[in-house]
C-alpha positions as CSV (number, residue, x, y, z in Angstrom):
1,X,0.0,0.0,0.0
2,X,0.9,3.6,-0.9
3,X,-0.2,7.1,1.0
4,X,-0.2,10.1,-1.5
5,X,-0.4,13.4,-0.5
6,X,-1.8,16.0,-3.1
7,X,-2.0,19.9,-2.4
8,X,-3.6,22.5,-4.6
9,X,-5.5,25.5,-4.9
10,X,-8.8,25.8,-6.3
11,X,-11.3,28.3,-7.8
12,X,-14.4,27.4,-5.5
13,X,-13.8,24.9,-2.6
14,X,-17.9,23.6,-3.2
15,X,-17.7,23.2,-6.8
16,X,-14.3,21.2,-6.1
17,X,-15.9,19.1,-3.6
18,X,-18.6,18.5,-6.0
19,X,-16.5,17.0,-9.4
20,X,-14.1,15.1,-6.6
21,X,-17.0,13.1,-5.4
22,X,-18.2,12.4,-8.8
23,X,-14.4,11.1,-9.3
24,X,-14.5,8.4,-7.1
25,X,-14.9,5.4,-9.9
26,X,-12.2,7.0,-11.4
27,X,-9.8,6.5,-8.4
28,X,-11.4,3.3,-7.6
29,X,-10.3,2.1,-10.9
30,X,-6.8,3.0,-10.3
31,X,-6.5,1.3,-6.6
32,X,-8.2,3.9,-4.1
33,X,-9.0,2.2,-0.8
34,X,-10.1,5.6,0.6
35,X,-9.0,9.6,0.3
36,X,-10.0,12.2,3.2
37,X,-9.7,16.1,1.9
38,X,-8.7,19.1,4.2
39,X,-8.8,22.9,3.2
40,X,-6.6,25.5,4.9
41,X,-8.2,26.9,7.9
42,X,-7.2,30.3,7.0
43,X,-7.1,29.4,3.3
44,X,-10.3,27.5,2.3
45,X,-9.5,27.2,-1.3
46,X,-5.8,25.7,-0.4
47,X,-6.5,21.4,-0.5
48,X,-4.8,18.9,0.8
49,X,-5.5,15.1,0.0
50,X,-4.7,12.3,1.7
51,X,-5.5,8.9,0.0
52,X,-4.3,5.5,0.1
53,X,-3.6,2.9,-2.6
54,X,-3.0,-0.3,-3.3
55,X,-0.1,0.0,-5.9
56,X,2.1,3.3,-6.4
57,X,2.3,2.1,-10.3
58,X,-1.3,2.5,-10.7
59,X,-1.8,5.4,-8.6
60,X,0.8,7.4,-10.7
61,X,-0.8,5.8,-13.7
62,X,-4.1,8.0,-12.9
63,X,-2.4,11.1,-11.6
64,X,-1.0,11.5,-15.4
65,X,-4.5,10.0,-17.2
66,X,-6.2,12.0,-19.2
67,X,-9.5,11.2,-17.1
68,X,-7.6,12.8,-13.8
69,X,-6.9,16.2,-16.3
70,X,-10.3,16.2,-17.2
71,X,-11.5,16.0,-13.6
72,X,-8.9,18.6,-12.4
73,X,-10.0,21.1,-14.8
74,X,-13.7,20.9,-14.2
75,X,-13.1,21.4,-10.4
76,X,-11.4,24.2,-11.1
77,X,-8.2,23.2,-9.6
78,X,-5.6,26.3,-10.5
79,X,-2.4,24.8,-11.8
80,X,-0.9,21.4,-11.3
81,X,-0.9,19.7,-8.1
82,X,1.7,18.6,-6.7
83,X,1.6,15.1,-6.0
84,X,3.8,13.0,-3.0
85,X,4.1,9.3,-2.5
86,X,4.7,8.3,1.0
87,X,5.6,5.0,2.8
88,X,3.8,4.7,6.5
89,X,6.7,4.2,8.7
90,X,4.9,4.5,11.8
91,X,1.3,4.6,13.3
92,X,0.9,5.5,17.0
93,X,-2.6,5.6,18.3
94,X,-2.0,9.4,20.4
């Protein structure tokens, strides 16, 4: 399993919120086993995803589809995001 970590800035935070829920075949396809999203509390329009797959080769295989381009551009997402793998290393529970 992969983490990714993907920040961006968008146009409207609701219309966003709106074309990334209609995405979620889209990442299932590619290996999603579950994304949370998080806006900037003093920067609503500044995203951050967290999501988990099962394979980074897959995952990086949607991030440069031309679905994910599509999707991005609809939601009004300004510029590329900029996309991080991460390996889990350690999980504490507080």
């Amino acid at each position: 399993m992969i983490h990714v970590l993907v920040r961006f800035t968008v146009e409207d935070l609701v219309k966003w919120k709106s074309v990334f829920e209609e995405a979620a075949a889209l990442r299932k396809n590619f290996g999603s086993m579950g994304v949370r999203a998080f806006s900037k509390a003093d920067s609503p329009n500044e995203v951050t995803i967290l999501g988990e797959y099962a394979d980074k080769e897959k995952a990086m295989q949607m991030f440069q589809s031309q679905e994910f381009r599509e999707a991005t551009a609809r939601a009004g997402v300004k510029g590329p995001p900029e996309v991080t793998f991460l390996n889990e290393v350690l999980k504490l529970s507080a």
